[in-house]
DSSP file (Angstrom, degrees, kcal/mol; ACC not computed):
  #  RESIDUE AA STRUCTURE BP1 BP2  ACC     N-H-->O    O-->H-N    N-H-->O    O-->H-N    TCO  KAPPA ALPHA  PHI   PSI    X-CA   Y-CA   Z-CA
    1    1 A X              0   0    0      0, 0.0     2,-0.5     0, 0.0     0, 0.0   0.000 360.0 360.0 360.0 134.8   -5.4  -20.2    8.8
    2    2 A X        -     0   0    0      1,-0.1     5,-0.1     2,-0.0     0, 0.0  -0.634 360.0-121.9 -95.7 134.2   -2.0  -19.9    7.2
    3    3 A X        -     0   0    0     -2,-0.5     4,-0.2     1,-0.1    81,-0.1  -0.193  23.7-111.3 -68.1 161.2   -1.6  -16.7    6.0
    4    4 A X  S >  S+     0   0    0     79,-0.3     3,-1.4     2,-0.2     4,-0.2   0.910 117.7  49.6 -61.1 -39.7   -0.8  -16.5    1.5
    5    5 A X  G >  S+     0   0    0     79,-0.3     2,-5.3     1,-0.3     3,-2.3   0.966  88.2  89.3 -76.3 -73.8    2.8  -15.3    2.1
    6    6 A X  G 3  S+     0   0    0      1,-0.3    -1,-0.3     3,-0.0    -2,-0.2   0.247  83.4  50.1  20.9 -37.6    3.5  -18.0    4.5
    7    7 A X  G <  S+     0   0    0     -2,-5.3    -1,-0.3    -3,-1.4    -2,-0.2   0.453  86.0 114.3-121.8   4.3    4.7  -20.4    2.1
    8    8 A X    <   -     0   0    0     -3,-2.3   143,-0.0    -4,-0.2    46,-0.0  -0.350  34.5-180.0 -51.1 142.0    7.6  -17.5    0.2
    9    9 A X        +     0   0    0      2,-0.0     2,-0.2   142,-0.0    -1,-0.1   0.252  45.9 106.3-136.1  -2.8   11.0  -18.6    0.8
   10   10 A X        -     0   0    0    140,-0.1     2,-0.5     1,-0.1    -2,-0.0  -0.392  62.6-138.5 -61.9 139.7   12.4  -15.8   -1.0
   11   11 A X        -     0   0    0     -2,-0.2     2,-0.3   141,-0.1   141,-0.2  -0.765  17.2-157.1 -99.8 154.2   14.0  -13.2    0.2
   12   12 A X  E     -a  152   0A   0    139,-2.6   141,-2.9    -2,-0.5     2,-0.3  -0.982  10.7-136.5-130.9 129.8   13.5   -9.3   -1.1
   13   13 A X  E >   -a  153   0A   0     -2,-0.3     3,-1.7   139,-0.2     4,-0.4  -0.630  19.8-130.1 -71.2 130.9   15.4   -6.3   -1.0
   14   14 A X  T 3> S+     0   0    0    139,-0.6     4,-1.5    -2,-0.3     3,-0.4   0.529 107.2  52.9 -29.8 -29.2   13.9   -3.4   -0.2
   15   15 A X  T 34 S+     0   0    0      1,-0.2     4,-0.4     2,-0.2    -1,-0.3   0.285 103.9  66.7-113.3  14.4   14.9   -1.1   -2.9
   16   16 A X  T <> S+     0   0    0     -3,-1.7     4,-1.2     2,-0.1    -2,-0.2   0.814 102.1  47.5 -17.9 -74.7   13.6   -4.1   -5.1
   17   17 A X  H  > S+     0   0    0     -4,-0.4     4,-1.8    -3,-0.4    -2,-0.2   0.849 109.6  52.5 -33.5 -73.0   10.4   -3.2   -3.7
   18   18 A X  H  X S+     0   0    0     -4,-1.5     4,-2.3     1,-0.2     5,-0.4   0.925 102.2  59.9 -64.0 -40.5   10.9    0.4   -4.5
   19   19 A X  H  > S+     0   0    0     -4,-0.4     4,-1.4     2,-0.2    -1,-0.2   0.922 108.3  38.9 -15.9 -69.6   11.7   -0.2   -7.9
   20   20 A X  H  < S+     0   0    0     -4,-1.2     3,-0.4     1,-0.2    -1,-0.2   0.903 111.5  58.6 -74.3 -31.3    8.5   -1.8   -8.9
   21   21 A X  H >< S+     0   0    0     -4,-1.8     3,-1.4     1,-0.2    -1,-0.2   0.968 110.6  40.4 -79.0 -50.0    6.7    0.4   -7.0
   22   22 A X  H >< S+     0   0    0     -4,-2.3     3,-1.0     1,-0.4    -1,-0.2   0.642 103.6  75.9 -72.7 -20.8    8.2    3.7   -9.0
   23   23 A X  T 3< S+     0   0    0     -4,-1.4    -1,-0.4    -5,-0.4    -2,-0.2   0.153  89.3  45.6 -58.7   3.3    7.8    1.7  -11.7
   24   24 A X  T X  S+     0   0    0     -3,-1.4     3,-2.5    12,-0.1    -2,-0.2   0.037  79.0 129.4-138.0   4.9    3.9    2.1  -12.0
   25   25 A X  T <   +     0   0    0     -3,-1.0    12,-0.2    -4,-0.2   106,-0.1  -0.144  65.1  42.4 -61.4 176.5    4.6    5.8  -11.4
   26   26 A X  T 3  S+     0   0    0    104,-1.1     2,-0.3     1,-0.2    -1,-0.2   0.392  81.8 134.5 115.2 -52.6    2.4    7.4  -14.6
   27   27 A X    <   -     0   0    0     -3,-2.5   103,-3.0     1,-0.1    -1,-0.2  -0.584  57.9-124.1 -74.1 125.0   -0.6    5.1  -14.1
   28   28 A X        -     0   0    0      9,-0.9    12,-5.4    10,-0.4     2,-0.6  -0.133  25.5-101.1 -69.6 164.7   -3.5    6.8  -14.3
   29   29 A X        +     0   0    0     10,-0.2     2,-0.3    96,-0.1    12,-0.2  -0.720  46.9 162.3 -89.9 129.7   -6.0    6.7  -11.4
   30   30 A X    >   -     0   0    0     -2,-0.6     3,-2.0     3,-0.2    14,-0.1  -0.951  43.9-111.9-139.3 113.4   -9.2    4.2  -12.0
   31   31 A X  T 3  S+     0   0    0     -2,-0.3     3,-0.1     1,-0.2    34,-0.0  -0.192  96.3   4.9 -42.5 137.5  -11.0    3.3   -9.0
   32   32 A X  T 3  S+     0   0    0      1,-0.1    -1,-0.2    31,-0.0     2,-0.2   0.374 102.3 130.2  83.7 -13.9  -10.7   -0.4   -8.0
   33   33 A X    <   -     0   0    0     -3,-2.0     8,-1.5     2,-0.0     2,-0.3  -0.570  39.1-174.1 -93.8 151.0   -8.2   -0.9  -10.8
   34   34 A X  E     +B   40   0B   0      6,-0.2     2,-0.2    -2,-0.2     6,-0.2  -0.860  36.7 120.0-164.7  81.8   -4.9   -2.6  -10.5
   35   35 A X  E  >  -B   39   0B   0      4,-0.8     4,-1.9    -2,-0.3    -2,-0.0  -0.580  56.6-123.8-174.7 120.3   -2.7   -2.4  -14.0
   36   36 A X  T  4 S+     0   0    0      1,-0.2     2,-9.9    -2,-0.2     3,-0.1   0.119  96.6   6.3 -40.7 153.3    0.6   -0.8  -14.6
   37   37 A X  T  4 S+     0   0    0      1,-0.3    -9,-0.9   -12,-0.2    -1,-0.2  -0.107 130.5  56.6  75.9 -53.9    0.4    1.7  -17.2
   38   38 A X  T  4 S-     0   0    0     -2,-9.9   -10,-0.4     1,-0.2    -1,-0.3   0.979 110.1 -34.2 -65.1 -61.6   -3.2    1.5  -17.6
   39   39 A X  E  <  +B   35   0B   0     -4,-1.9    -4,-0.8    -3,-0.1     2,-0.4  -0.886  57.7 132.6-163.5 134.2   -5.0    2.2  -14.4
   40   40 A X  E     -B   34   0B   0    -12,-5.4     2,-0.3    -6,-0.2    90,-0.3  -0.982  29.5-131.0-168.7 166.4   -5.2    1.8  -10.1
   41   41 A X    >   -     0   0    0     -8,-1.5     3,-1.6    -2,-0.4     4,-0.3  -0.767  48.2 -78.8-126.3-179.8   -5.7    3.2   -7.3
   42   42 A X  T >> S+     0   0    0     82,-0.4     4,-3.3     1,-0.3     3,-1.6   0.729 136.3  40.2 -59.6 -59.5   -3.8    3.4   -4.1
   43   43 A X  H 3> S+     0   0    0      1,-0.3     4,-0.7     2,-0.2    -1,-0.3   0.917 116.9  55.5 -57.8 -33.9   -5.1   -0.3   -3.0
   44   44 A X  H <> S+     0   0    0     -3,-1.6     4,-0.5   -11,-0.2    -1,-0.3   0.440 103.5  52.1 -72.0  26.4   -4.4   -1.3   -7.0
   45   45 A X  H <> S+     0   0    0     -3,-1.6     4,-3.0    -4,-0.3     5,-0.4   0.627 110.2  52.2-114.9 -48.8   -0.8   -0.2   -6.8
   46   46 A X  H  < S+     0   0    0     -4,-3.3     4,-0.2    -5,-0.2    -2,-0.2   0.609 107.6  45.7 -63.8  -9.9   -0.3   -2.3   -3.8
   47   47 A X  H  X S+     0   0    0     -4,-0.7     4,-4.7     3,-0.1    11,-0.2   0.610 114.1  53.1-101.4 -24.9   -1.5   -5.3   -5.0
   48   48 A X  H  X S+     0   0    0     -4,-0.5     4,-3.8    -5,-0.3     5,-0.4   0.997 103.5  51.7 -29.5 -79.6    0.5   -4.7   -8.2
   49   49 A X  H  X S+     0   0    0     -4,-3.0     4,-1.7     2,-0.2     5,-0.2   0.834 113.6  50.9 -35.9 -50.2    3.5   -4.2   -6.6
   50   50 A X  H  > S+     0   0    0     -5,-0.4     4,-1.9    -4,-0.2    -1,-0.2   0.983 113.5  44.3 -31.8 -75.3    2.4   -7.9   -4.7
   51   51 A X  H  X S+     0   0    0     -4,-4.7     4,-2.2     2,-0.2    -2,-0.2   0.914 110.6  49.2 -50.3 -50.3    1.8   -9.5   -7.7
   52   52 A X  H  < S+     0   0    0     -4,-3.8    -1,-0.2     1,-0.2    -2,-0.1   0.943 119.3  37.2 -70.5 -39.2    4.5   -8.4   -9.3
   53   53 A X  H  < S+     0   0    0     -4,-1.7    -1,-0.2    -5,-0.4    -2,-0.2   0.991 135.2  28.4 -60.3 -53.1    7.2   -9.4   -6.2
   54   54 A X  H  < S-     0   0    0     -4,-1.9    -2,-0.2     2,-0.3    -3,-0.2   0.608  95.8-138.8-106.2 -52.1    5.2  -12.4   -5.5
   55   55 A X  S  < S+     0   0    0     -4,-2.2     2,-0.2     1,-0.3    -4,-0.1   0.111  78.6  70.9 -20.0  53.6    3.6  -13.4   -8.7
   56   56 A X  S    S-     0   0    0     -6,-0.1     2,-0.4    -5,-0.1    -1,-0.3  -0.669  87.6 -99.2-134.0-170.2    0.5  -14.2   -7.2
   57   57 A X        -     0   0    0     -2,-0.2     3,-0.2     1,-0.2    -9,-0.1  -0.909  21.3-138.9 -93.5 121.8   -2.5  -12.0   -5.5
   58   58 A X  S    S-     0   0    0     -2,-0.4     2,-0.3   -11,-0.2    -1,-0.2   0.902  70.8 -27.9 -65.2 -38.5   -2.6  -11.7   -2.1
   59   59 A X        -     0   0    0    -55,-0.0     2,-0.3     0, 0.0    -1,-0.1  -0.932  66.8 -95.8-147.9 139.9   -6.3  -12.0   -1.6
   60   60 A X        -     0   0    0     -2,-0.3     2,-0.4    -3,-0.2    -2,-0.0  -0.294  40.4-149.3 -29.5 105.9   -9.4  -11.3   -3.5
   61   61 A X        -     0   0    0     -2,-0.3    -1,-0.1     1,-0.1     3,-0.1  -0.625   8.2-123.5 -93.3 137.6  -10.9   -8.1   -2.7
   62   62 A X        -     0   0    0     -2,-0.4    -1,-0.1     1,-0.1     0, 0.0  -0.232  41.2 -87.5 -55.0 158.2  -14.6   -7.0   -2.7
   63   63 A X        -     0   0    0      2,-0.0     2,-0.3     0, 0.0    -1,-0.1  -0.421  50.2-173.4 -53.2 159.1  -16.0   -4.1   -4.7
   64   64 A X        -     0   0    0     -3,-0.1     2,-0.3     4,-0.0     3,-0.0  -0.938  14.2-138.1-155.6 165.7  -15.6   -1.4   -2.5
   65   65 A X    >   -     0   0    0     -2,-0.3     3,-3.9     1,-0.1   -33,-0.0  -0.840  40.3 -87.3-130.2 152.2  -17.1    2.3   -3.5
   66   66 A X  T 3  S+     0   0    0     -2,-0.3    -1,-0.1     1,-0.3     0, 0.0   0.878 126.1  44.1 -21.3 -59.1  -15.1    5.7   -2.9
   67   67 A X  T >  S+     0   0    0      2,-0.1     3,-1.9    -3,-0.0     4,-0.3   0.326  73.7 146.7 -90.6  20.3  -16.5    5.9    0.5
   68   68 A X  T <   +     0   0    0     -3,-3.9     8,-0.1     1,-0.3    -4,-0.0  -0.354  64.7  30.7 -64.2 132.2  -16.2    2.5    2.0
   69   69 A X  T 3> S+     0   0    0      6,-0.0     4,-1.5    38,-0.0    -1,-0.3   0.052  96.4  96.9 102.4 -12.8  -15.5    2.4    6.1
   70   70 A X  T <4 S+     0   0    0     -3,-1.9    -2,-0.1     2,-0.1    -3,-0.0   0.938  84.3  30.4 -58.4 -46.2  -17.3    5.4    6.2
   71   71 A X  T  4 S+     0   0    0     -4,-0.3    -1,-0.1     1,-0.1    -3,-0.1   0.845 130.8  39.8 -48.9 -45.9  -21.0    4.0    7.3
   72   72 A X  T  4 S-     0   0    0      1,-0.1    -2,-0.1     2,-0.1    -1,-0.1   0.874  91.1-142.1 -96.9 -23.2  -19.6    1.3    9.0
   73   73 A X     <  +     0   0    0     -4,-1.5    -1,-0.1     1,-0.3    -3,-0.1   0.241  47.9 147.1 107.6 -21.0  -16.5    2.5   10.9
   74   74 A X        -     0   0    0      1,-0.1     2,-1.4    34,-0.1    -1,-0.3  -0.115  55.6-129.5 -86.5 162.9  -14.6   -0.6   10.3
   75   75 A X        +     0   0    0      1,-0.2     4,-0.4     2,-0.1    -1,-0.1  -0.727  48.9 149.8 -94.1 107.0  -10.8   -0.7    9.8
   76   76 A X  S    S+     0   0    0     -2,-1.4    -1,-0.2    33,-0.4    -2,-0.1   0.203  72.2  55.3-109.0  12.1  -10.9   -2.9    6.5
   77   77 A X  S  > S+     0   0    0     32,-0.2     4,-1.4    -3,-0.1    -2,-0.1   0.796 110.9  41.0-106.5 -67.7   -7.8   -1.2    5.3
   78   78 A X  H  > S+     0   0    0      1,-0.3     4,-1.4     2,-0.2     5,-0.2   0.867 116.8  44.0 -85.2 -54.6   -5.9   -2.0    8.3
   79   79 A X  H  > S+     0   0    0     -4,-0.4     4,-1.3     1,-0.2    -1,-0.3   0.768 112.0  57.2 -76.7 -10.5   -7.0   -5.7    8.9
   80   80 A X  H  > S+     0   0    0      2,-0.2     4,-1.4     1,-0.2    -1,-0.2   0.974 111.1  46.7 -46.6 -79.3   -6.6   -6.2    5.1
   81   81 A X  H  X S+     0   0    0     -4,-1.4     4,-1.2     1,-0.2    -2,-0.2   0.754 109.9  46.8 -13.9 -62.0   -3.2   -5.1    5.8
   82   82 A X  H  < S+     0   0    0     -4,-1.4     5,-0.2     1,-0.2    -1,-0.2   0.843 110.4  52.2 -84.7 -30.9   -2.3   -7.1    8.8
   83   83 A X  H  < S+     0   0    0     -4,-1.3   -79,-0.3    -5,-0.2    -1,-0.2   0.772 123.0  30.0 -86.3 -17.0   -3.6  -10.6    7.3
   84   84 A X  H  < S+     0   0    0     -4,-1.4   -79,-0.3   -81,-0.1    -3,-0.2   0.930 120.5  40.6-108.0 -63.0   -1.4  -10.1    3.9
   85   85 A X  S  < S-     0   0    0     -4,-1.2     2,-0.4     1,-0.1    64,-0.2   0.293  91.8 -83.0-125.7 179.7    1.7   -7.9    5.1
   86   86 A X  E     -C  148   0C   0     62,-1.6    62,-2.5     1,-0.0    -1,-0.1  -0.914  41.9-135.2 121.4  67.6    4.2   -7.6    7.8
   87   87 A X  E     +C  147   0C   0     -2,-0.4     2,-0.3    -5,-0.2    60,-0.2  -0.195  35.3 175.4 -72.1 177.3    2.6   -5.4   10.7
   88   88 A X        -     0   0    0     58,-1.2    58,-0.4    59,-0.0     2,-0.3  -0.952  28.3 -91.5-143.2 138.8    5.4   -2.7   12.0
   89   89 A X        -     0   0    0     -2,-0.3    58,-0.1     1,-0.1    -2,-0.0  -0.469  33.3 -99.0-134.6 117.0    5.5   -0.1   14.1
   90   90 A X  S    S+     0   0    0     -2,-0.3    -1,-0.1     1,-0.1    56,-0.0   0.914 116.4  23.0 -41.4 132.5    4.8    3.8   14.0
   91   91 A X  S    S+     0   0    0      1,-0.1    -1,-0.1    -3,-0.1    -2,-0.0   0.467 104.2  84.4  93.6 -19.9    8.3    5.2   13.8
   92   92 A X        +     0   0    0      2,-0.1     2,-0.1    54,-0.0    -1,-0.1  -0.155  60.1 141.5-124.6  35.3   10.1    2.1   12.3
   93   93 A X        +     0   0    0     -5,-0.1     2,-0.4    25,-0.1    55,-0.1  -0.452  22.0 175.5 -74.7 157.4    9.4    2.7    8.5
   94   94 A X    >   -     0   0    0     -2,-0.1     3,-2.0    21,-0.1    21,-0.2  -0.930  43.0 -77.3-148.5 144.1   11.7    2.0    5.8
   95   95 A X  T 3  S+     0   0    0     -2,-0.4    21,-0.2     1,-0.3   -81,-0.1  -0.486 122.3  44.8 -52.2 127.6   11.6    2.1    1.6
   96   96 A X  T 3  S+     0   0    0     19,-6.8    53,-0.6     1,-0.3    -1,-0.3  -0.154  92.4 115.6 112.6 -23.1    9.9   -1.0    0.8
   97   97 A X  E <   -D  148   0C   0     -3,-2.0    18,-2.6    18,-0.2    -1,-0.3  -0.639  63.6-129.2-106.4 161.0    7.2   -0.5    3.5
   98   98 A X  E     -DE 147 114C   0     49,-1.9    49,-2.7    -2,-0.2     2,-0.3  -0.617  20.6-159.3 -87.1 137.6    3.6    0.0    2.9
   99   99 A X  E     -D  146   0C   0     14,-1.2    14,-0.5    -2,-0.2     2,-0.3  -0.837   4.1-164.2-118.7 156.3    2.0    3.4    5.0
  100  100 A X  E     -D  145   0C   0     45,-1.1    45,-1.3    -2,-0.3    44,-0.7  -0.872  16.2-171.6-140.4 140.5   -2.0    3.4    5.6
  101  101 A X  E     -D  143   0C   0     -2,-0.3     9,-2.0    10,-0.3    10,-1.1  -0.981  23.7-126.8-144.0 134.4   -3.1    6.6    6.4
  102  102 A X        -     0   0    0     40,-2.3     7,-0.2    -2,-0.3     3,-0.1  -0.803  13.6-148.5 -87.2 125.6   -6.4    8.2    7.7
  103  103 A X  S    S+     0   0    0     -2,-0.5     2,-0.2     5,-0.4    -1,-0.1   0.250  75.8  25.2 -86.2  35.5   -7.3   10.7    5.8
  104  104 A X  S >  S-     0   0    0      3,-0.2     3,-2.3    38,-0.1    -1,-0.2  -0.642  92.5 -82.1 178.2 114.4   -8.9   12.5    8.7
  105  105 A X  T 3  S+     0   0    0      1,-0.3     3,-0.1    -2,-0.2    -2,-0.0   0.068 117.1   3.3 -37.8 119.6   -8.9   12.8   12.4
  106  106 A X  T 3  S+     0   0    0      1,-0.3    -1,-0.3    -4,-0.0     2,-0.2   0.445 107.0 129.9  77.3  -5.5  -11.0    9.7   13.8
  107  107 A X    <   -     0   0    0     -3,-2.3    -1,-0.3     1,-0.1     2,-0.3  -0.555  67.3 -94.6 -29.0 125.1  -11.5    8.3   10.5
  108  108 A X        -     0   0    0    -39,-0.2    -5,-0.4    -2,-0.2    -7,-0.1  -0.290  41.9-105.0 -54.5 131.9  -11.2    5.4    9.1
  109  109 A X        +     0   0    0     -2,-0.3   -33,-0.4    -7,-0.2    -7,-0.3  -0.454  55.0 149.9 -66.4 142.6   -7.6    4.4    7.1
  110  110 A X        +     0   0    0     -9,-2.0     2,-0.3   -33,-0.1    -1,-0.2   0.247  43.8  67.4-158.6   7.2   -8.7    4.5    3.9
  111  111 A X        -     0   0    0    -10,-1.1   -10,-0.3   -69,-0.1     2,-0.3  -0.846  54.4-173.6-118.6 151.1   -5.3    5.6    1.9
  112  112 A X        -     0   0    0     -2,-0.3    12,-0.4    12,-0.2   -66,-0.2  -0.808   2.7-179.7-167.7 140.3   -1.8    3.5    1.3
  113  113 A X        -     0   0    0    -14,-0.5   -14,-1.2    -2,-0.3     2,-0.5  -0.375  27.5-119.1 -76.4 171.3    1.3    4.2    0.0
  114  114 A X  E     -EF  98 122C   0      8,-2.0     8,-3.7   -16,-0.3   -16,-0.2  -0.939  33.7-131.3-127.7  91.5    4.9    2.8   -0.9
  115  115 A X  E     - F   0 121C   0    -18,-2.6   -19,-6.8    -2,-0.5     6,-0.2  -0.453  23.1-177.5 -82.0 155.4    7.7    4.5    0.8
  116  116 A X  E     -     0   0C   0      4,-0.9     2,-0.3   -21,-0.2     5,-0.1   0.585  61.8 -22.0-104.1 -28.1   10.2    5.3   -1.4
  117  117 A X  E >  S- F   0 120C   0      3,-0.7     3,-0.6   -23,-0.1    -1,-0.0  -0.761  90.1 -70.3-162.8-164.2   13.0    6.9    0.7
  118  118 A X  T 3  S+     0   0    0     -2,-0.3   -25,-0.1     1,-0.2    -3,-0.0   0.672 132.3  27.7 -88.7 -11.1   12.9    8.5    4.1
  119  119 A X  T 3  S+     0   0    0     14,-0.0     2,-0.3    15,-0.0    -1,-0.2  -0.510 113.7  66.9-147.1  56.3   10.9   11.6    2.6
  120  120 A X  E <   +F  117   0C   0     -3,-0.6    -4,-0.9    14,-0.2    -3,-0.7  -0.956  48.4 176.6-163.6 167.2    9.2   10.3   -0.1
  121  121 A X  E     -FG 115 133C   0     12,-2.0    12,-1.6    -2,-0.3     2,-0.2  -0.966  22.8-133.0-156.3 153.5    6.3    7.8   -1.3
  122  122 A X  E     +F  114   0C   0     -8,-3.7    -8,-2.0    -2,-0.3     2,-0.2  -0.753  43.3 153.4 -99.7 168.6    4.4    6.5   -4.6
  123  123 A X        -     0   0    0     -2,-0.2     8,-1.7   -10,-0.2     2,-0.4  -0.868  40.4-106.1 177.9 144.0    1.3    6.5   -4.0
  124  124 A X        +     0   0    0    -12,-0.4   -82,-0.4     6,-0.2     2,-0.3  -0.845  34.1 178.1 -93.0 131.1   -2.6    6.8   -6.3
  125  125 A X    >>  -     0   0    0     -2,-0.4     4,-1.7     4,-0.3     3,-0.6  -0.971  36.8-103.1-123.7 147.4   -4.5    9.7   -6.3
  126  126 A X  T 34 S+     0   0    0     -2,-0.3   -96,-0.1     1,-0.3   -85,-0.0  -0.188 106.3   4.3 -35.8 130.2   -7.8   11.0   -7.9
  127  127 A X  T 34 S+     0   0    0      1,-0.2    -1,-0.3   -98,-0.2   -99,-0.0   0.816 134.1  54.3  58.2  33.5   -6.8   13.5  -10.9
  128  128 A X  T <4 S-     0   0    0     -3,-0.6    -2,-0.2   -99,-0.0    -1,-0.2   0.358  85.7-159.3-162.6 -28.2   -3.5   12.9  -10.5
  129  129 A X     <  -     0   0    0     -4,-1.7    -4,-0.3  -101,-0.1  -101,-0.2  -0.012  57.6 -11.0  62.9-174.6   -2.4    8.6  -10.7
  130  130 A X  S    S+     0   0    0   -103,-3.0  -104,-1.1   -90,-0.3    -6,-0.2  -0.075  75.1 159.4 -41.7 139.6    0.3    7.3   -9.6
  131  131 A X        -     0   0    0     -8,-1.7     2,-0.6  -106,-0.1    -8,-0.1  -0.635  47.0-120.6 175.0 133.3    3.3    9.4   -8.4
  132  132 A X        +     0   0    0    -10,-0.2   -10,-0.2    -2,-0.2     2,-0.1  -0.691  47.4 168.9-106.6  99.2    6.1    9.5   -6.5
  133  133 A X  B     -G  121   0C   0    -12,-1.6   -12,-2.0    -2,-0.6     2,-0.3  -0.327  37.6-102.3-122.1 168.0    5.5   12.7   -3.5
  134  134 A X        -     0   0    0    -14,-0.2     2,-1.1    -2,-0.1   -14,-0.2  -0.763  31.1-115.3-112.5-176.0    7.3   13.6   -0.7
  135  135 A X        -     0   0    0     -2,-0.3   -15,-0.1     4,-0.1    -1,-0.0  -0.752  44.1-177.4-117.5 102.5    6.0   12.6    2.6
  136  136 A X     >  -     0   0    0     -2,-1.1     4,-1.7     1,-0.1     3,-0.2   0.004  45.8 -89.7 -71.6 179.1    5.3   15.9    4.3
  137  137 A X  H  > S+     0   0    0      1,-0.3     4,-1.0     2,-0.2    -1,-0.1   0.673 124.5  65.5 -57.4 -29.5    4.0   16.7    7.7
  138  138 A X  H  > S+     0   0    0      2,-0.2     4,-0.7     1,-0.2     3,-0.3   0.826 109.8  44.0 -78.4 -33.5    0.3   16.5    6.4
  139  139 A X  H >> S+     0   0    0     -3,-0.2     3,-1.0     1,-0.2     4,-0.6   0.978 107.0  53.2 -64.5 -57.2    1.3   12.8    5.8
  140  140 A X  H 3< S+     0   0    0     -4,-1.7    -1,-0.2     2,-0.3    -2,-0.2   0.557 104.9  52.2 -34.4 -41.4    2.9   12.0    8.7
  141  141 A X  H 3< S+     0   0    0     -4,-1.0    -1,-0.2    -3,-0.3    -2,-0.1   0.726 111.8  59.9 -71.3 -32.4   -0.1   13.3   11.4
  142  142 A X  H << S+     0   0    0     -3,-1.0   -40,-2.3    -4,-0.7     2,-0.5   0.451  75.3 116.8 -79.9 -23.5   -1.9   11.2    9.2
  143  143 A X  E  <  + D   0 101C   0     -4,-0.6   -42,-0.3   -42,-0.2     3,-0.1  -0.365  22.3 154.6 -19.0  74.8   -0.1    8.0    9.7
  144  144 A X  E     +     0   0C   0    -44,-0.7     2,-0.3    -2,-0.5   -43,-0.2   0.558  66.8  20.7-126.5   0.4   -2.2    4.9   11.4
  145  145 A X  E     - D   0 100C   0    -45,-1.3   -45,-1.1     2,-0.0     2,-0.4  -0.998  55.1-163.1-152.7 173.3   -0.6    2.0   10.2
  146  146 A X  E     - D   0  99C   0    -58,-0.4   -58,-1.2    -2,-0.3     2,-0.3  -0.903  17.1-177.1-159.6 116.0    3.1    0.7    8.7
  147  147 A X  E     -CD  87  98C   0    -49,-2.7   -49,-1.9    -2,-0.4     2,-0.4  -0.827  14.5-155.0-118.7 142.2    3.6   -2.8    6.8
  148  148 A X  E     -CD  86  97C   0    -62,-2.5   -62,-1.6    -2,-0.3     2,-0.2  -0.994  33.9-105.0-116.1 127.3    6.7   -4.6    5.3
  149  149 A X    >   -     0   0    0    -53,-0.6     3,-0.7    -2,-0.4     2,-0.2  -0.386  49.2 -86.2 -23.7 105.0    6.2   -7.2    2.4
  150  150 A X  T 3  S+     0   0    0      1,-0.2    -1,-0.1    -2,-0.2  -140,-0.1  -0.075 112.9  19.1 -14.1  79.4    6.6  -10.7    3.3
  151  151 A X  T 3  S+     0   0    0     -2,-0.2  -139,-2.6  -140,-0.1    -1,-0.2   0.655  76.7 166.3 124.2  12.0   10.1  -11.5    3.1
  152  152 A X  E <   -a   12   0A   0     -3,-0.7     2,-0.4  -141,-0.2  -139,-0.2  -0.190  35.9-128.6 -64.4 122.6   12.0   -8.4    3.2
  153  153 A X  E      a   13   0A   0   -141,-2.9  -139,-0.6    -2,-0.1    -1,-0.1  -0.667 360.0 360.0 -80.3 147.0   15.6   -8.4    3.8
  154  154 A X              0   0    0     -2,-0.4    -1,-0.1  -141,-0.1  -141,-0.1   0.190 360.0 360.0-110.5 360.0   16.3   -5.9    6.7
């Protein structure tokens, strides 16, 4: 199956990337939600940011509830991930690239971000929305996967 990006013939700069992405700092957090200014949450800021580079969606997502991948164990984060984006790996992140993180040893990835710089990322959180953080140690341990946008100039 050919994957959506497959058929880009554009190239994108990374600080392109970061742009839009700092560009939805602001947005309040609404589960499930994906719209500058209004409302998203980690996965809507990352499909923004798609759309808005792209100007299509990379895939239809299910509902998914607070705690999804918890019951079931599976990495829906990560293969999510791997079928729309650019896999990378651990150690060779850049601004521009998308971080998936578990928020717990032996967990399932269940967070993602947009780095912004070498110590920084936007990123959605509960009570807090969109917002541009730095990426501390507690992030870092936390690390389980690392994606580039389809089409990233290097």
């Amino acid at each position: 199956m050919m994957k959506p990006y497959m058929a880009l013939r554009s190239s994108i700069a990374r600080q392109q990337v970061v742009a839009v992405a700092r560009m939805w700092c602001g947005t309040p957090y609404h589960h499930q939600s994906s719209r500058q200014g209004v409302g998203a949450d980690c996965l809507g800021l990352v499909r923004g940011v798609y759309r808005t580079l792209y100007g299509f969606e990379a895939e239809q997502f299910p509902p998914y509830s607070p705690d999804w991948g918890d019951a079931s164990g599976e990495e829906t984060l990560l293969r999510a991930a791997a079928r729309n984006l650019i896999p990378k790996g651990l150690g060779d992140e850049k601004p521009g690239d998308v971080l998936v993180f578990r928020m717990r040893r032996g967990a399932v990835a269940k967070h993602v971000g947009i780095m912004t710089s070498e110590a920084a990322m936007v990123h959605a959180i509960e009570r807090i929305g969109v917002a541009e953080v730095p990426i501390s140690k507690w992030w870092r341990r936390r690390l389980a996967g690392v994606f580039s946008f389809p089409g990233i100039k290097n």
